[in-house]
N, C-alpha and C positions, 0 to 999 in steps of 0.2 A: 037560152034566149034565142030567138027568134031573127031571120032577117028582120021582119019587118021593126021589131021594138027596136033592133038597133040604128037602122033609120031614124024612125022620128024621134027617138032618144038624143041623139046625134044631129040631126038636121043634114043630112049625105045626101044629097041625091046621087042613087045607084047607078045609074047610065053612067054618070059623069065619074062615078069611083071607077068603075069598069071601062070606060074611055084613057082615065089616068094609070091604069092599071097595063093598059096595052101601050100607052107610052114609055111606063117602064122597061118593060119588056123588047121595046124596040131600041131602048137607050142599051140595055145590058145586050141586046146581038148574044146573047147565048153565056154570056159568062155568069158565074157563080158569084153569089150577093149572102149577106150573113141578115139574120131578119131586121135588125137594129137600122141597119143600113138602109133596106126594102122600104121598112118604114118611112124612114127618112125621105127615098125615092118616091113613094107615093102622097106622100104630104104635100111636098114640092108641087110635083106635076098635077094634085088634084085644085091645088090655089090656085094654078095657071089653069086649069081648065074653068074653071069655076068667073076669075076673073076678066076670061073672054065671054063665056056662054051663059053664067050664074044670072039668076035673078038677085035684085038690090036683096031681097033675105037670106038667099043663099049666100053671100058675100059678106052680109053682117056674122054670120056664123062661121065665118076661115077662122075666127079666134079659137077655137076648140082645137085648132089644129096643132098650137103648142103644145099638147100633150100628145104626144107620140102612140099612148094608150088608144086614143081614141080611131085610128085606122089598122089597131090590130087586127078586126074578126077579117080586114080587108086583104090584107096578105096573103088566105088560101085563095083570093081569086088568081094568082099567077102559076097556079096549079093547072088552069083553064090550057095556058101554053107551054106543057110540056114540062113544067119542074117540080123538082120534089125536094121533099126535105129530108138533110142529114142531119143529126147531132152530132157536134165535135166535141171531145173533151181532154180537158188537159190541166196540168196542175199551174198553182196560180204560186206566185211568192219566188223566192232568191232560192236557188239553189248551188252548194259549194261544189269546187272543184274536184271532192271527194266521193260526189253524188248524192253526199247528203245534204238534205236540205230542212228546211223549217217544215212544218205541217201543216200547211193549208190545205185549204179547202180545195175542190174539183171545179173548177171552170168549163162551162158548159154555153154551148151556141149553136142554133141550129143556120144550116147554110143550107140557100135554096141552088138545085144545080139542075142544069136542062140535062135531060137524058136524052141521047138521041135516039133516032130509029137502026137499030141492030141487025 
């Protein structure tokens, strides 16, 4: 899928994603964010952009903003300033003081992290 389908599927205006996208950016100052989170930060900052600058349509549609899904394809914009993604993984559940533990399943997250210039 497409920028554009996920626009007007969505009702985003793009400037304003990519406006709230560099607020993030400017809130995180360089530190490491897990994408759960990102999301979360762009949700946030795209209401507040939207609420200052939106037209009355774009503001009937921040209800979409509930589902956290819907500014997923938006997260690789903070690629645009310097970060990248890792995946973390680690085991989920109780584990004894014997080091044995129950068998769960693998816990997995990816964390965006600025890399700097080397």
């Amino acid at each position: 899928m497409n920028w554009f389908h996920i626009l007007k599927r969505g009702k985003f205006n793009f400037q304003m994603m990519k406006e709230a996208v560099r607020l993030v950016v400017d809130e995180l100052n360089g530190e490491s964010i897990a994408t759960h989170e990102l999301q979360k930060m762009i949700a946030k900052h795209y209401t507040n952009v939207i609420k200052k600058y939106g037209t009355p349509a774009e503001k009937g549609h921040l209800v979409k903003l509930n589902n956290l899904n819907s500014v997923k394809p938006f997260v690789k914009l903070i690629r645009n300033y310097g970060y990248k993604p890792r995946q973390l993984t680690g085991l989920a559940g109780n584990i004894s003081p014997s080091g044995l533990g129950n068998k769960s399943p693998v816990m997995s997250t990816i964390i965006w992290e600025k890399k700097g210039e080397d």
